[in-house]
C-alpha positions in Angstrom: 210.2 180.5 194.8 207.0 179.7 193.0 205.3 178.5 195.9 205.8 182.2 197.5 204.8 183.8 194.0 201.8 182.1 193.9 200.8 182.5 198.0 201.2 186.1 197.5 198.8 186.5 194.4 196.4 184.1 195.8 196.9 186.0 198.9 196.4 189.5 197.2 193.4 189.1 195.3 190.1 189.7 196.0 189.1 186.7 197.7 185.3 185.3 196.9 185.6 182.8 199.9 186.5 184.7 202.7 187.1 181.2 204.5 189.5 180.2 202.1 193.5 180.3 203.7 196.4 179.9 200.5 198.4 178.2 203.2 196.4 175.0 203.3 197.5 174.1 199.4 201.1 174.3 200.9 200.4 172.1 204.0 197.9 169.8 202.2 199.8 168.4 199.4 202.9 169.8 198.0 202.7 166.9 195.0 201.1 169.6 193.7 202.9 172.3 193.3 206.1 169.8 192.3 204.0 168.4 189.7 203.4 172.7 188.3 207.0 173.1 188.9 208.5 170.4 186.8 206.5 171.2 183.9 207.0 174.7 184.2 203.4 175.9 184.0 201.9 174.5 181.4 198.4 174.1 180.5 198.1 170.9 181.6 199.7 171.8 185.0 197.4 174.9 185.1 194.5 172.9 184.9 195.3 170.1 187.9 196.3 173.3 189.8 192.9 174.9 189.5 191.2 171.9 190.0 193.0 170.9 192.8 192.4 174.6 194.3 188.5 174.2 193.5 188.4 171.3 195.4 190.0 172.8 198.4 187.6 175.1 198.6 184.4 173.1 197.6 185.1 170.1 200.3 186.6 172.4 203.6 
């Protein structure tokens, strides 16, 4: 359920990398999102998620 959440808000946002596909978080690593999920959100989990997201973008 929070994997769909957050595909649809990446998804409906302006995007600033036109490139950039939400789906290849999901395929790429879903440690990830687990990791988010387990810890409910928190600012620690927000951070590795960003981070995680930047770098997605930055190395494609």
């Amino acid at each position: 359920e929070y994997e769909k959440l957050f595909f649809n808000e990446v998804n409906n946002k302006e995007k600033p990398f036109p490139f950039y596909d939400a789906r290849y978080i999901f395929s790429e690593n879903l440690k990830t999102l687990h990791y988010v999920d387990n810890i409910h959100y928190n600012d620690e989990a927000a951070d590795a998620l960003a981070n995680y997201i930047v770098n997605i973008i930055v190395n494609k």
